[in-house]
N, CA, C and O atoms as a CHARMM CRD file, in Angstrom:
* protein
*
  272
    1    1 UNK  N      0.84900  -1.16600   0.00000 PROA 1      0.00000
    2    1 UNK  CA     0.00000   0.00000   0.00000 PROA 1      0.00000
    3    1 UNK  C      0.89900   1.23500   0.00000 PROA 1      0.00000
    4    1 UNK  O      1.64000   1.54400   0.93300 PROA 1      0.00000
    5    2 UNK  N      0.75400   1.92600  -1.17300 PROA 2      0.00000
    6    2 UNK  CA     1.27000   3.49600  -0.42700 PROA 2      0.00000
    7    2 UNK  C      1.15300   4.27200   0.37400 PROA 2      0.00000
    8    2 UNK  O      0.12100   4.22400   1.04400 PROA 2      0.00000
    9    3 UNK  N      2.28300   5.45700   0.69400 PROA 3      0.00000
   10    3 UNK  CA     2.09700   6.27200   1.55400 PROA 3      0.00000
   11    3 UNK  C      0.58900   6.56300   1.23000 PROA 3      0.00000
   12    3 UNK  O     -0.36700   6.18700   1.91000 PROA 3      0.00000
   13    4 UNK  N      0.54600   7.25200   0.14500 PROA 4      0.00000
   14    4 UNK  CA    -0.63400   8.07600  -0.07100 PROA 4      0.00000
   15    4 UNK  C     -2.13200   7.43000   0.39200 PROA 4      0.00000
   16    4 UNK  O     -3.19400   7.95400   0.72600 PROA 4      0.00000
   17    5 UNK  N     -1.75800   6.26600   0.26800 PROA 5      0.00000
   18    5 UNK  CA    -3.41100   5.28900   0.71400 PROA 5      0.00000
   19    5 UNK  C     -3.32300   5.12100   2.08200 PROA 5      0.00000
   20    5 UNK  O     -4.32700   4.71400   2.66800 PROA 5      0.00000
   21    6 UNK  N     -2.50900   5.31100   2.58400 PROA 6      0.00000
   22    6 UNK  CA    -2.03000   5.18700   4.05900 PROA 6      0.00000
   23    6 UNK  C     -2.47100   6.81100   4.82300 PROA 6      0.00000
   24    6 UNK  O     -3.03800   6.82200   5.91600 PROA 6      0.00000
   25    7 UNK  N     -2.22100   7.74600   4.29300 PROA 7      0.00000
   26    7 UNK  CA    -2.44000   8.53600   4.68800 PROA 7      0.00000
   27    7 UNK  C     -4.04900   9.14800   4.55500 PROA 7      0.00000
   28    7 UNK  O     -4.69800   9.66000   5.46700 PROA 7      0.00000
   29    8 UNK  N     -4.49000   8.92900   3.11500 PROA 8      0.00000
   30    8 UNK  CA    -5.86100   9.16400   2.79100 PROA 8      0.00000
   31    8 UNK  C     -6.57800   8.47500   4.08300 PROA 8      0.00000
   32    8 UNK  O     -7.13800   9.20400   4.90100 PROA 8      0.00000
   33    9 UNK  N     -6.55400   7.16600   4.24400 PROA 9      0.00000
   34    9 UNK  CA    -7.09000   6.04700   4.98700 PROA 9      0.00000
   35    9 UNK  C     -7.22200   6.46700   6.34700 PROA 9      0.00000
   36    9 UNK  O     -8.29400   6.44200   6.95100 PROA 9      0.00000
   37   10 UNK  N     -5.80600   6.97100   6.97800 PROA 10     0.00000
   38   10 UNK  CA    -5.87100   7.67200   8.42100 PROA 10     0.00000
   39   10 UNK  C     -7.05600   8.93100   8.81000 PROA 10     0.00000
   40   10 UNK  O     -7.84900   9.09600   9.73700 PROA 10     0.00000
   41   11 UNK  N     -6.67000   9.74800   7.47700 PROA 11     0.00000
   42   11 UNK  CA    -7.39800  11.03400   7.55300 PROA 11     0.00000
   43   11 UNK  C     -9.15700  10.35300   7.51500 PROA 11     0.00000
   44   11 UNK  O    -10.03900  10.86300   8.20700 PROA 11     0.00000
   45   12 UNK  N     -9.41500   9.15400   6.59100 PROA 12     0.00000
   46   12 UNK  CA   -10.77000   9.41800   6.69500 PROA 12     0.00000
   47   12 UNK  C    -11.31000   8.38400   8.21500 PROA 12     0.00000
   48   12 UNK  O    -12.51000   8.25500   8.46000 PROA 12     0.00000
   49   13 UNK  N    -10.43900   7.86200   8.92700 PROA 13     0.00000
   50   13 UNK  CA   -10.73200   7.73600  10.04400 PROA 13     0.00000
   51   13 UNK  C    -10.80400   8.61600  10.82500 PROA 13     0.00000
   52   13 UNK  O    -11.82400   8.74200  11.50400 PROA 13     0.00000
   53   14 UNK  N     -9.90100   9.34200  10.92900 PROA 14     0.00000
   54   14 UNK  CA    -9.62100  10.46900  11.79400 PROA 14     0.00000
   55   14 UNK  C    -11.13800  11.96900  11.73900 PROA 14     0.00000
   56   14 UNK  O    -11.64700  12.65500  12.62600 PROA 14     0.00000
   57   15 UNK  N    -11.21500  11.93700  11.19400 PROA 15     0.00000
   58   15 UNK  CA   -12.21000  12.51700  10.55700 PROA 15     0.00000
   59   15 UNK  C    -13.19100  12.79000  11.18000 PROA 15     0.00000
   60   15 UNK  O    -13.58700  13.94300  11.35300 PROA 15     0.00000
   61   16 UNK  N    -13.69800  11.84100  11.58500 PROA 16     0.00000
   62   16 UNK  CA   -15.13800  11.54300  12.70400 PROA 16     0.00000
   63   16 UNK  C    -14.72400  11.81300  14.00600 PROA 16     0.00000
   64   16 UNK  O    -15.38200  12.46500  14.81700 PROA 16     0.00000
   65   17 UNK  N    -13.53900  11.26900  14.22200 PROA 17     0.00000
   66   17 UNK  CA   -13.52600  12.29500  15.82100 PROA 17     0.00000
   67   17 UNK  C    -13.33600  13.42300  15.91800 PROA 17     0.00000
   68   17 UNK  O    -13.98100  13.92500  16.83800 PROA 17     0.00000
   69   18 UNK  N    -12.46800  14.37300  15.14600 PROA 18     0.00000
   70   18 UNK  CA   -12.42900  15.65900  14.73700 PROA 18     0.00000
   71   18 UNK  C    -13.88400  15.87200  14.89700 PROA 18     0.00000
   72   18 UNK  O    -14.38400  16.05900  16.00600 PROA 18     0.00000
   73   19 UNK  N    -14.53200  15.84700  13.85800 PROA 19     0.00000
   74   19 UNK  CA   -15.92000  16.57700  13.57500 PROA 19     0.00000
   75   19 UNK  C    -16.86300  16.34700  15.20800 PROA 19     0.00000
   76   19 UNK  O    -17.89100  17.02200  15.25400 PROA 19     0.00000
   77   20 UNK  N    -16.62300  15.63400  16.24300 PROA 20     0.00000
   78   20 UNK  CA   -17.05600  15.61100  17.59600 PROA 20     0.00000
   79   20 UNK  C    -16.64000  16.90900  18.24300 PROA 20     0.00000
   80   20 UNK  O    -15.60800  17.54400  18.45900 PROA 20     0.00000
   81   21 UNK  N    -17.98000  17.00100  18.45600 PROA 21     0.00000
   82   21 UNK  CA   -18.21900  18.65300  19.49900 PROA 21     0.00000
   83   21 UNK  C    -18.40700  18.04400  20.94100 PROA 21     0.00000
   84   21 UNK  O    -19.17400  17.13300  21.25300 PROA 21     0.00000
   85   22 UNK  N    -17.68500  18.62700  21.61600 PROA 22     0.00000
   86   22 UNK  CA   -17.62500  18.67100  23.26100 PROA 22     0.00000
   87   22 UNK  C    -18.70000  19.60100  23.80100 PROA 22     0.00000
   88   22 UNK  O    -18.84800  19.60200  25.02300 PROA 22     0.00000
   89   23 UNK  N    -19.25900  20.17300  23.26600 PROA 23     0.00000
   90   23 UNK  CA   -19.72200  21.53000  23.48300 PROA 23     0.00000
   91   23 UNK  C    -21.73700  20.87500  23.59500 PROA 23     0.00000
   92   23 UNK  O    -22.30000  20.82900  22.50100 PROA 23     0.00000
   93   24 UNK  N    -22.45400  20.52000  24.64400 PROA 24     0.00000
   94   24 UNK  CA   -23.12200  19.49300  24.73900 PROA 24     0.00000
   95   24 UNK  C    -24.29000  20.93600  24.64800 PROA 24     0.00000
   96   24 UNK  O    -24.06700  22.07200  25.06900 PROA 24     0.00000
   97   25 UNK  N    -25.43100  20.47400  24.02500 PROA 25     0.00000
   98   25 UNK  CA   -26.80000  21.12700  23.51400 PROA 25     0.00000
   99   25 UNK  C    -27.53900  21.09000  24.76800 PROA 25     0.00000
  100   25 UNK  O    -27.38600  20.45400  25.81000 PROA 25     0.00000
  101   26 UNK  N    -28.28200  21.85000  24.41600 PROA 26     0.00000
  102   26 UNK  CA   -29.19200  21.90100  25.75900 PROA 26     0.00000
  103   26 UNK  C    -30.29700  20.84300  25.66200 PROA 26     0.00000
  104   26 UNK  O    -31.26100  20.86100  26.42800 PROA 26     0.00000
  105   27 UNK  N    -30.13100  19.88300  24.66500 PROA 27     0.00000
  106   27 UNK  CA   -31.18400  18.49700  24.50500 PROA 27     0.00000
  107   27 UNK  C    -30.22500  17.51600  25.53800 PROA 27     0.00000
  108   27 UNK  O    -30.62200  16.77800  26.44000 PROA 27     0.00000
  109   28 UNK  N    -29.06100  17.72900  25.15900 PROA 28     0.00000
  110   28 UNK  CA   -27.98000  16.49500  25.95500 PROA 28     0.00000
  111   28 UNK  C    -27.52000  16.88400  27.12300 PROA 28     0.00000
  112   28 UNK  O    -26.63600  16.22500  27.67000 PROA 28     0.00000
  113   29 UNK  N    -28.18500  18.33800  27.86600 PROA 29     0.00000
  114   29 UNK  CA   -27.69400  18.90900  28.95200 PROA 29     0.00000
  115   29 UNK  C    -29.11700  18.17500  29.82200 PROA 29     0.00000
  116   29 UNK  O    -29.08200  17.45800  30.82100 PROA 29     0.00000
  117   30 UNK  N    -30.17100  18.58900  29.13600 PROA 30     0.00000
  118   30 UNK  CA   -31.94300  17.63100  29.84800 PROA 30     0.00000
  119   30 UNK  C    -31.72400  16.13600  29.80100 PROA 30     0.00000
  120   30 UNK  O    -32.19300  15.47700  30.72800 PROA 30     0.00000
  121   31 UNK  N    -30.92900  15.39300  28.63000 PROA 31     0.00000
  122   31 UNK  CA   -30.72600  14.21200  28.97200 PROA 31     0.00000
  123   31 UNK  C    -29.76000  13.57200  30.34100 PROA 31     0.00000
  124   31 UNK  O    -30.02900  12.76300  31.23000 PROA 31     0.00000
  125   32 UNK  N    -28.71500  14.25000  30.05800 PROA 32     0.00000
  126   32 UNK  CA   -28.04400  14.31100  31.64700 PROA 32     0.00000
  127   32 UNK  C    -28.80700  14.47800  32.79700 PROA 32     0.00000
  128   32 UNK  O    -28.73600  13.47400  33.50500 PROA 32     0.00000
  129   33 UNK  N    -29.43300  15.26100  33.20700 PROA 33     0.00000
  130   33 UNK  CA   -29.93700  15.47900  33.85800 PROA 33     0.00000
  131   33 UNK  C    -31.23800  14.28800  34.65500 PROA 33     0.00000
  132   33 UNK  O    -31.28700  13.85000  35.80400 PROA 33     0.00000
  133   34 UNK  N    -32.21000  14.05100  33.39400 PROA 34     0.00000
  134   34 UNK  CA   -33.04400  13.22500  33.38500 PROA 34     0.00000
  135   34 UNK  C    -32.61700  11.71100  34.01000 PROA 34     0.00000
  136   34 UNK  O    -33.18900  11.01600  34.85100 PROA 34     0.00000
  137   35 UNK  N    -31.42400  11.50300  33.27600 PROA 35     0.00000
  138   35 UNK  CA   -29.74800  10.28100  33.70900 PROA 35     0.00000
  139   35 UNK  C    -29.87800  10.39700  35.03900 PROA 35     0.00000
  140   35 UNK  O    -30.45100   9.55600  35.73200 PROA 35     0.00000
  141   36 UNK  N    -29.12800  11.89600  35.65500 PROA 36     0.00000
  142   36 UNK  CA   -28.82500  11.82000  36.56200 PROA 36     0.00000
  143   36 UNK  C    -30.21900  11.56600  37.90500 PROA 36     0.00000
  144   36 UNK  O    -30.08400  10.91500  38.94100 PROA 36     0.00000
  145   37 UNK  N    -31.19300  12.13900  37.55000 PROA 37     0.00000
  146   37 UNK  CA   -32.27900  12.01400  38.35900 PROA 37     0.00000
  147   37 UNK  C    -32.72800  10.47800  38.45600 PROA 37     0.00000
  148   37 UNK  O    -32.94900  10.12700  39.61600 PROA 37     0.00000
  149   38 UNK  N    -32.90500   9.51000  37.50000 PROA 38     0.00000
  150   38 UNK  CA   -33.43300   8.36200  37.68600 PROA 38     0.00000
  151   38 UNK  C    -32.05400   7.44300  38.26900 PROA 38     0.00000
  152   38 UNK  O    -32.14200   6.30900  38.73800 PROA 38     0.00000
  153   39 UNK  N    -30.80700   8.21400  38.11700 PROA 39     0.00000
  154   39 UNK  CA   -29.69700   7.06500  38.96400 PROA 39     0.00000
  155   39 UNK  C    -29.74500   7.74200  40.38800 PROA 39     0.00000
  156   39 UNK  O    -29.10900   7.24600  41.31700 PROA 39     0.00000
  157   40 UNK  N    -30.73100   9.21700  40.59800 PROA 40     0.00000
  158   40 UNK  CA   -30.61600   9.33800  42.04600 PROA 40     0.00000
  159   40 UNK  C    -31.98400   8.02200  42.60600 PROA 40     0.00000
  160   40 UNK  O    -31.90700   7.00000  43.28800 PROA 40     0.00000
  161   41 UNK  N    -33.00000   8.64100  41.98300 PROA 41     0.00000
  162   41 UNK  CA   -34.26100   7.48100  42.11300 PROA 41     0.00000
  163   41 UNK  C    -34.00000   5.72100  42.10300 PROA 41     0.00000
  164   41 UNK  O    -34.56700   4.85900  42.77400 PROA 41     0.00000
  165   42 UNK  N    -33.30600   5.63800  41.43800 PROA 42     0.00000
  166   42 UNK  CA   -32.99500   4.22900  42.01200 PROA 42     0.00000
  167   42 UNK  C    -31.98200   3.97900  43.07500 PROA 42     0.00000
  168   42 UNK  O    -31.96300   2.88800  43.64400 PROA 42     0.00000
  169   43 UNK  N    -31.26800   4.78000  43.33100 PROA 43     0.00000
  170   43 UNK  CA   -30.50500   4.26900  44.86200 PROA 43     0.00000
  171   43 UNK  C    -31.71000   4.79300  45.72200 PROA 43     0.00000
  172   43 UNK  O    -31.30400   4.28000  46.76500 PROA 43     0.00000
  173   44 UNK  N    -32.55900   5.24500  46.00000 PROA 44     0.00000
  174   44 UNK  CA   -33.03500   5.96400  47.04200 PROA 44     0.00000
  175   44 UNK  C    -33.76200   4.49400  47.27200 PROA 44     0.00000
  176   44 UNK  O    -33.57400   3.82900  48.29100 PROA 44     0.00000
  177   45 UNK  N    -34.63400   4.07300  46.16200 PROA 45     0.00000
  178   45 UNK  CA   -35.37800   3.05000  46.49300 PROA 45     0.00000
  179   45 UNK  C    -34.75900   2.23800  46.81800 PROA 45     0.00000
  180   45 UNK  O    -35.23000   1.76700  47.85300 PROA 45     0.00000
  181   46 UNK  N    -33.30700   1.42000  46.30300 PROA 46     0.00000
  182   46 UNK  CA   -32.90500   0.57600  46.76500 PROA 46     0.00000
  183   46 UNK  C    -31.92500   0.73400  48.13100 PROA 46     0.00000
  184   46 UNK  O    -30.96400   0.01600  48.40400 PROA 46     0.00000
  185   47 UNK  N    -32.38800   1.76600  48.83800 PROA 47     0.00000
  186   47 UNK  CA   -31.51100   2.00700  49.83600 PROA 47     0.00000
  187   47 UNK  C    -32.94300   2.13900  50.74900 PROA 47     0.00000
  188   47 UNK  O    -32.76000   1.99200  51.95700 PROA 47     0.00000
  189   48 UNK  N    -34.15900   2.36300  50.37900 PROA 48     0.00000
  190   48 UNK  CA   -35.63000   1.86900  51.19800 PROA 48     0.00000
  191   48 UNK  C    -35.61700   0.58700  51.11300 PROA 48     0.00000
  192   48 UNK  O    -35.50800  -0.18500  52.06500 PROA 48     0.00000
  193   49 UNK  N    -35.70900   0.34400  50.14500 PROA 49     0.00000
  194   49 UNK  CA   -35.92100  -1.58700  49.71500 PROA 49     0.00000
  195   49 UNK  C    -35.08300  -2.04200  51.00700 PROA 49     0.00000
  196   49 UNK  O    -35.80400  -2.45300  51.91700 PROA 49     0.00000
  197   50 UNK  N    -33.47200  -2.05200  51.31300 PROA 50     0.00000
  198   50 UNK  CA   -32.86100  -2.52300  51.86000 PROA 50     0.00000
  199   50 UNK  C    -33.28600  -2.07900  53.59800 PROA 50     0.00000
  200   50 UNK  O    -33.15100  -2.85400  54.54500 PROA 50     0.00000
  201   51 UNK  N    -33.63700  -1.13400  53.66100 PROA 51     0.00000
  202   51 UNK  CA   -34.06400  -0.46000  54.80300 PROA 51     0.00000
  203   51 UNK  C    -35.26600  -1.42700  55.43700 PROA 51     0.00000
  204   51 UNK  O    -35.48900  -1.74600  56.60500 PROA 51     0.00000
  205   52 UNK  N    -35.91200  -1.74600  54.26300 PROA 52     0.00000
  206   52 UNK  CA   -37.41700  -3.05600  54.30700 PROA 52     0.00000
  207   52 UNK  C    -36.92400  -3.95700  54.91200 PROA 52     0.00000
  208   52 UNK  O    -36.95200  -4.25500  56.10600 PROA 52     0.00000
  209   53 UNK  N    -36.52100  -4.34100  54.16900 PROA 53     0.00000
  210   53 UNK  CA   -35.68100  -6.17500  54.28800 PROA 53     0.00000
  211   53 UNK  C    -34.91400  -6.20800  55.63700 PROA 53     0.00000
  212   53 UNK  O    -35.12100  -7.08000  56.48000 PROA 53     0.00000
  213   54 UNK  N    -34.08300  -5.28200  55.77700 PROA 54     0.00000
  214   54 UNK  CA   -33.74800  -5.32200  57.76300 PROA 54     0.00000
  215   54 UNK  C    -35.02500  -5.58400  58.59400 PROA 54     0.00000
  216   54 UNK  O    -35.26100  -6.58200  59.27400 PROA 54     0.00000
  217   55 UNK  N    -35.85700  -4.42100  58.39400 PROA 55     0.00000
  218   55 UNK  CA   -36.88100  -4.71500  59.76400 PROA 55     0.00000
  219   55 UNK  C    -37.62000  -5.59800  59.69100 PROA 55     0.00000
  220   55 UNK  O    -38.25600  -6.03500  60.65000 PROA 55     0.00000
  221   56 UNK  N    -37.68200  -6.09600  58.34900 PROA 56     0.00000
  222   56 UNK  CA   -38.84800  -7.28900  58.34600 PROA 56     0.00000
  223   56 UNK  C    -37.83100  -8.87500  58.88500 PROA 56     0.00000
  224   56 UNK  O    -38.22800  -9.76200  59.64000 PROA 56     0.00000
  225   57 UNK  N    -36.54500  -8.78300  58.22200 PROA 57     0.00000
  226   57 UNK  CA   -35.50900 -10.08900  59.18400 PROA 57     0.00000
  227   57 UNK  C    -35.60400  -9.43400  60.50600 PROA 57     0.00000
  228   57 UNK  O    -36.00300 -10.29800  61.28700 PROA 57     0.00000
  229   58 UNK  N    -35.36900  -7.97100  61.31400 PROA 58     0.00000
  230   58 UNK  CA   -35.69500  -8.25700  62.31200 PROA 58     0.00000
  231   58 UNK  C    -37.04400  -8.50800  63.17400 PROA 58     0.00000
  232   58 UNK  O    -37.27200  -8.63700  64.37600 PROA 58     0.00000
  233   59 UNK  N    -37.52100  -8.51400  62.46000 PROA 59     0.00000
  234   59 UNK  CA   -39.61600  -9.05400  63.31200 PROA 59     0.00000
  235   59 UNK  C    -39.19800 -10.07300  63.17200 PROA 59     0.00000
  236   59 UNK  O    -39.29700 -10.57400  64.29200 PROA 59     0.00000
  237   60 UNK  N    -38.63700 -11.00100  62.33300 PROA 60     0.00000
  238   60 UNK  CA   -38.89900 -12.38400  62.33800 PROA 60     0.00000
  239   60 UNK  C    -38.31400 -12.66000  62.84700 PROA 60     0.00000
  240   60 UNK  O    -38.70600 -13.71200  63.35100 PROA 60     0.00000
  241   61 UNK  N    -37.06000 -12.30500  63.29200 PROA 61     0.00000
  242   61 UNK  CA   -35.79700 -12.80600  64.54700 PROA 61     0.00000
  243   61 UNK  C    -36.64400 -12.71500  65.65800 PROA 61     0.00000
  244   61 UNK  O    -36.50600 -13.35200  66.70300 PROA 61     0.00000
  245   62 UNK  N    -37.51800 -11.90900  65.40500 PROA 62     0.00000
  246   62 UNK  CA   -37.99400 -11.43900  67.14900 PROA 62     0.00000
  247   62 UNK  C    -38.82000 -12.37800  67.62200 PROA 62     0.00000
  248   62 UNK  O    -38.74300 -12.79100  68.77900 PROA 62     0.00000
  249   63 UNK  N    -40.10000 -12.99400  66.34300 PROA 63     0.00000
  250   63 UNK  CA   -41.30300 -13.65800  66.52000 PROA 63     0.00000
  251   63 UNK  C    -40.88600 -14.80500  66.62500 PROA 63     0.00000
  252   63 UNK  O    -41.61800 -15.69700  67.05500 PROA 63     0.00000
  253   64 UNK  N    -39.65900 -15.01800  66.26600 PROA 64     0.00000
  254   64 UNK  CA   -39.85200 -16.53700  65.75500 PROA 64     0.00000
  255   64 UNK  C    -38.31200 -17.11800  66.77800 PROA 64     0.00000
  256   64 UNK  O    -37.96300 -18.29600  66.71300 PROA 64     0.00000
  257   65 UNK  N    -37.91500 -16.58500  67.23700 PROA 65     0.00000
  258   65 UNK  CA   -36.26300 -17.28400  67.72600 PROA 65     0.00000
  259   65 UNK  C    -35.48100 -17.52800  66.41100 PROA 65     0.00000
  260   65 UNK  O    -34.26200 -17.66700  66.51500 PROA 65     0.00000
  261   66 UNK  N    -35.91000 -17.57700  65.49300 PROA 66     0.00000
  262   66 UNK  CA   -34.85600 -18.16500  64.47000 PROA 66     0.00000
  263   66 UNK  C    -34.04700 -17.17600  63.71200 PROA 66     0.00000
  264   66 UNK  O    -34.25000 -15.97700  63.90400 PROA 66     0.00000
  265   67 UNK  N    -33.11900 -17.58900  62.84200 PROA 67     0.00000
  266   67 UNK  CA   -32.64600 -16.89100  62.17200 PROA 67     0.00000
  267   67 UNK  C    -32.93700 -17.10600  60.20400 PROA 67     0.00000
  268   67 UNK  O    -32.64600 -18.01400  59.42500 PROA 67     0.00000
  269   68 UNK  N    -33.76800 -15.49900  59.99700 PROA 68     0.00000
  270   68 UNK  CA   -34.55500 -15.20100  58.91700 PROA 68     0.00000
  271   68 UNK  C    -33.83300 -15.00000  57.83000 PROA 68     0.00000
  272   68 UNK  O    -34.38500 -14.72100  56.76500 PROA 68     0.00000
């Protein structure tokens, strides 16, 4: 292969990351956001969920002598 196909070849890879903007829209600033709100919403619940599951193993430790 030649230089020249070698180089064409790089450039049209290269190409597509160049043309990537860092510079995020205010559609992908609400998507973040939206992201960030449902990964707060699911720890909350699963940090209730887990909050559940203690007191209910401890009633049953309590009612029962055993281990739940």
């Amino acid at each position: 292969m030649t230089t020249l196909k070698q180089v064409l070849i790089i450039l049209c890879l290269a190409f597509p990351l160049a043309a990537c903007d860092s510079n995020d829209g205010k559609a992908e600033q609400l998507g973040e956001k939206i992201d960030e709100a449902g990964n707060e919403a699911r720890d909350k619940i699963d940090d209730a969920a887990d909050e559940v599951k203690d007191k209910v193993e401890d009633v049953c430790e309590e009612t029962t002598d055993e281990n739940c």
